[in-house]
C-alpha positions in Angstrom: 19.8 -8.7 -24.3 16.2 -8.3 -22.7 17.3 -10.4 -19.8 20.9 -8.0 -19.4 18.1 -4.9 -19.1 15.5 -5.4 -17.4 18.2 -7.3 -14.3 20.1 -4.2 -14.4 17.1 -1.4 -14.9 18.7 -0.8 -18.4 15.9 0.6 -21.2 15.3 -1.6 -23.5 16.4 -0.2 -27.3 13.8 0.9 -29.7 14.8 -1.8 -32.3 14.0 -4.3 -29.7 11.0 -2.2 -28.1 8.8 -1.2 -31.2 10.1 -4.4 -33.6 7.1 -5.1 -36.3 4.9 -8.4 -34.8 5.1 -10.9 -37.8 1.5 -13.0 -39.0 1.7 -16.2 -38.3 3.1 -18.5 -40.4 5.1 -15.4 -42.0 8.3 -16.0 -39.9 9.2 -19.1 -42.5 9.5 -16.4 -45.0 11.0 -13.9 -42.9 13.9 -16.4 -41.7 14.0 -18.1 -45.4 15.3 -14.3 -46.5 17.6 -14.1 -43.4 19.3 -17.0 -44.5 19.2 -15.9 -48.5 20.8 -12.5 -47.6 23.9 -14.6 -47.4 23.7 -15.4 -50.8 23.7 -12.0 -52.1 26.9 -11.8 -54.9 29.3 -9.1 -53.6 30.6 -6.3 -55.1 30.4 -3.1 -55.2 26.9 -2.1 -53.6 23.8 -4.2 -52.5 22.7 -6.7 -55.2 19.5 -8.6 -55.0 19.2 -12.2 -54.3 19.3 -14.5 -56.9 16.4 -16.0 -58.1 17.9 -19.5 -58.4 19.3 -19.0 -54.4 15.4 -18.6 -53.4 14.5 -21.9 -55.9 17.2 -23.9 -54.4 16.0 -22.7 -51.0 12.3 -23.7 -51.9 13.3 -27.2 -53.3 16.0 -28.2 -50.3 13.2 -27.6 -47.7 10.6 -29.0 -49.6 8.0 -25.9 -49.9 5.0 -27.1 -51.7 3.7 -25.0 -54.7 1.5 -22.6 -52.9 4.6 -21.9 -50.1 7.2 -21.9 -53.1 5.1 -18.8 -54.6 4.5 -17.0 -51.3 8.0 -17.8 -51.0 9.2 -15.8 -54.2 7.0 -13.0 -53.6 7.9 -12.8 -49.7 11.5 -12.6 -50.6 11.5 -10.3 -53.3 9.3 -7.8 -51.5 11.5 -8.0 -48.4 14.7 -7.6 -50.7 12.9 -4.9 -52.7 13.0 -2.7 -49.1 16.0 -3.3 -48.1 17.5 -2.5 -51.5 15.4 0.7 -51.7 16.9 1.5 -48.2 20.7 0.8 -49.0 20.1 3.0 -51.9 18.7 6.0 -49.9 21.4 5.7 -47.3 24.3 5.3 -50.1 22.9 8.4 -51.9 22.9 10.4 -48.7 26.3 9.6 -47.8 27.5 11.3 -51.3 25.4 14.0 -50.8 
């Protein structure tokens, strides 16, 4: 996408332009939710992940305990927001 704009004088879109720089070592949990997302039980609306999806995650990849924490809390607070989001934009939309 970069490559497409800048070779054709295109702007480059504000997601891509002003996206959030991650910490080092944070992008483990950031891609560790990416993947969990999937796991999400459907229905309805937006559940949260289940807790034994991030376990199994933590186990198959080996985390150690301190990563297998971080990785609970990581999750949880990322899910948290985007939860909190799907809710504002569902309540808009029935407004």
């Amino acid at each position: 996408m970069l490559v497409r704009c800048y070779r054709h004088g295109m702007q480059v879109p504000d997601k891509i332009a002003n996206a959030p720089v991650l910490a080092m070592g944070m992008e483990l949990y950031y891609n560790a939710y990416i993947e969990l997302s999937t796991c999400r039980p459907s229905g309805w609306g937006a559940s949260p992940i289940p807790w034994s999806a991030i376990s199994d995650y933590g186990r198959t990849f080996e985390f150690d305990e301190e990563q297998f924490d971080d990785l609970f809390f990581f999750v949880r607070a990322l899910d948290s927001a985007f939860l909190d989001y799907h809710k504002e934009k569902s309540e808009q939309g029935k407004g």
